[in-house]
C-alpha positions in Angstrom: 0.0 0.0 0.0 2.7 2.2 0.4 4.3 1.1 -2.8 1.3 2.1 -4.0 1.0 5.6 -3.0 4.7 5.9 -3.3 3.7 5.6 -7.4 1.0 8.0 -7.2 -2.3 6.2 -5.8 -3.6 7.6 -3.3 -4.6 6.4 0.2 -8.1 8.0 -0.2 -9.6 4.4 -2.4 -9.1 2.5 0.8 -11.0 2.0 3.6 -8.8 0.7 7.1 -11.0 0.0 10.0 -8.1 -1.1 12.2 -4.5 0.5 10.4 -1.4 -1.1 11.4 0.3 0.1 14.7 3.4 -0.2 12.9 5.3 0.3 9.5 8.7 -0.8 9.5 10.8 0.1 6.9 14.0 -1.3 5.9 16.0 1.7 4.7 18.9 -0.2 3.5 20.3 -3.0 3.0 23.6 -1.9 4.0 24.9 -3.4 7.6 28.6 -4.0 9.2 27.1 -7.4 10.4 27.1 -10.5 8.3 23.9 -12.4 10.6 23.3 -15.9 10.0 19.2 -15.0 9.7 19.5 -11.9 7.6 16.4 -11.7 5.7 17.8 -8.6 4.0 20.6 -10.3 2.5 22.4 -7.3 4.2 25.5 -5.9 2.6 28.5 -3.5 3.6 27.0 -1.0 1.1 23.8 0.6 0.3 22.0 -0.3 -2.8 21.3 2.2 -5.7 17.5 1.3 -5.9 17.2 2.3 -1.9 14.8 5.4 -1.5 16.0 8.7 -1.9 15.2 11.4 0.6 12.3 12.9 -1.2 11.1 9.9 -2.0 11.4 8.4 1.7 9.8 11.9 3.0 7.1 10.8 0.9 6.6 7.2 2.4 6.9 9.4 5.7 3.3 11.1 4.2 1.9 8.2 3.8 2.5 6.4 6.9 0.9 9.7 8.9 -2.0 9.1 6.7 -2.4 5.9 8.6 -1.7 7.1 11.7 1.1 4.3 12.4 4.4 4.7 14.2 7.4 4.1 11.7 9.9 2.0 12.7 13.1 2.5 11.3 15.2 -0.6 10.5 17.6 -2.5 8.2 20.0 -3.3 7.5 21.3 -0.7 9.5 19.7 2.6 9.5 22.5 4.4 10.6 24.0 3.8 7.7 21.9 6.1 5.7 23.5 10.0 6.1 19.7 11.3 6.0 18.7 9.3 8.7 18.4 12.1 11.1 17.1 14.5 8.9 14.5 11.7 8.1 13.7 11.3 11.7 13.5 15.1 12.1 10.9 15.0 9.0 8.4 12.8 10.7 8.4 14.3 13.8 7.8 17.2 12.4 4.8 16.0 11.2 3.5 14.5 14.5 4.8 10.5 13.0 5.9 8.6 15.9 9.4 7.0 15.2 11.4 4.4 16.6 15.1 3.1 15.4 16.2 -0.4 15.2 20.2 0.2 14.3 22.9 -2.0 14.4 24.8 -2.4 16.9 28.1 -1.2 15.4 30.5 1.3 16.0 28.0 3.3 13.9 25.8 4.0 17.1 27.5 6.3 19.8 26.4 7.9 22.7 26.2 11.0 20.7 24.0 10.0 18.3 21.4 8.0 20.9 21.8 11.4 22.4 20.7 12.9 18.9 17.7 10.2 18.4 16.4 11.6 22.0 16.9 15.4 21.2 14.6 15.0 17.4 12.0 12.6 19.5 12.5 9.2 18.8 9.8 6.8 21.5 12.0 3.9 21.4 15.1 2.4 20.4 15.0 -1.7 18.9 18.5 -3.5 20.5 19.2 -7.1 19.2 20.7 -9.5 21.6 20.5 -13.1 20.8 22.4 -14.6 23.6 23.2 -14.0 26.8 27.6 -13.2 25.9 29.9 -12.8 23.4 30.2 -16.1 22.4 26.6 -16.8 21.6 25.5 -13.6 20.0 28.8 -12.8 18.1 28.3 -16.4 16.9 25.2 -15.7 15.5 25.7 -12.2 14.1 29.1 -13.7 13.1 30.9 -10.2 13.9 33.1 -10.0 17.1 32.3 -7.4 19.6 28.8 -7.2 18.7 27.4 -8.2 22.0 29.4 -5.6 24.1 28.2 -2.6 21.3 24.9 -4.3 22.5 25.3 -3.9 26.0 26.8 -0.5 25.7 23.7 0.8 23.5 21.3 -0.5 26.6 24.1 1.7 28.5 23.4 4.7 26.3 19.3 4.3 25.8 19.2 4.6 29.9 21.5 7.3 30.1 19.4 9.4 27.7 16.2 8.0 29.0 15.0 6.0 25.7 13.3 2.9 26.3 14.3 -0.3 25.1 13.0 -3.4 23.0 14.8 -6.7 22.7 14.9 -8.6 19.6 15.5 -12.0 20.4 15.7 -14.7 17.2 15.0 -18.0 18.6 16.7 -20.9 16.3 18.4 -24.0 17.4 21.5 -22.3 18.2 19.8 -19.5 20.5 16.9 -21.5 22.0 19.4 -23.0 25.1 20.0 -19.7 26.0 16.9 -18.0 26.3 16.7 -18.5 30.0 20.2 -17.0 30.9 19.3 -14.3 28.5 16.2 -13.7 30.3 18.2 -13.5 33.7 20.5 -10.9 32.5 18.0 -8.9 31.2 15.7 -8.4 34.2 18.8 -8.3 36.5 21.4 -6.1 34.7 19.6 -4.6 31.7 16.3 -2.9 33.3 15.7 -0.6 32.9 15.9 1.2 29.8 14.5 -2.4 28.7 10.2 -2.2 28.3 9.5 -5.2 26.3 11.7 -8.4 24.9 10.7 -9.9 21.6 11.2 -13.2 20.5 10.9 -14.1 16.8 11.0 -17.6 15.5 13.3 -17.9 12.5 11.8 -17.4 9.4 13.7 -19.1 6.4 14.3 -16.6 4.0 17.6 -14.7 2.7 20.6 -16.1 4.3 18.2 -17.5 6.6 16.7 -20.3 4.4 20.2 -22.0 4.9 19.6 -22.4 8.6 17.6 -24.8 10.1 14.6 -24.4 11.9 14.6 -24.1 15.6 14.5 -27.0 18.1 10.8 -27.9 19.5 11.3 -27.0 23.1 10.5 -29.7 25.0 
């Protein structure tokens, strides 16, 4: 549907008696990690065919019309240079925005800082284990799990709640307990909800198995 008005249709032809909560856009395919899941088939660079930043300020119409909070997510968003003039757009209009960014040494303090000072409700963290060798195993990029833990550092100190993504596949599944631990004991707050998503098999994903049945 955005497509759609993205090409010129307009919203006005549809009728929505319950519009989505959320939009989440993938702004690029571009990322620093190489994740086993990746349904984005993430890459170190962005890809031509990504939106532009008129056209994106247009999607940014579109999702107002529905009255949605946009979600901002990858690849990694940070590694778009409008990000935060895209963020800036939609709040400027009154859309709600949240950021789901790598976590890279493209996030800092200073930007989490920046994300706080345009309005962003919520920042999205990945953590798939409970250390290192868990989560850098699955996002196959060493160093991951402590830029993790220091963007849960950052989010408190400038007050930005937290969600957890958690991908649940064979690998992960032992850990979810632990994982739960350290959350409630050493990561709350900025921490407001924890998400678990069952791998879905598709982009580099479809060459992992499925998860375990928990018994």
């Amino acid at each position: 549907m955005v497509h759609a008005q993205l090409i010129g249709e307009p919203f006005a032809g549809f009728v929505y008696s319950d519009a989505p909560r959320n939009v989440y856009w993938e702004t690029t395919i571009a990322c620093d990690l190489a994740c086993k899941h990746c349904r984005a088939n993430a890459l170190p660079y962005r890809d031509p065919a990504e939106l532009n930043t008129e056209q994106a300020k247009r999607l940014i119409d579109s999702v107002k019309t529905l009255g949605s909070m946009l979600v901002l997510t990858g690849g990694d968003p940070m590694k778009r240079p409008d990000l935060f003039e895209l963020i800036a757009y939609a709040r400027s209009h009154s859309v709600p925005v949240s950021v789901t960014p790598s976590t890279t040494p493209s996030l800092s303090s200073e930007k989490v800082a920046k994300m706080k000072e345009l309005g962003v409700m919520a920042l999205g963290v990945s953590l798939d284990g409970p250390n290192a060798e868990v989560h850098d195993g699955f996002r196959q990029v060493p160093g991951t799990f402590d830029y993790s833990m220091r963007a849960l550092g950052w989010a408190k100190e400038h007050e930005i709640p937290v969600q957890i993504n958690t991908t649940i596949t064979r690998d992960t599944l032992p850990h979810v307990e632990t994982l739960y631990r350290l959350l409630s004991e050493k990561a709350h707050p900025p921490v407001r909800r924890w998400s678990l998503f069952v791998l879905i098999p598709v982009g580099r994903g479809a060459s992992n198995l499925c998860p375990a049945k928990a018994k």
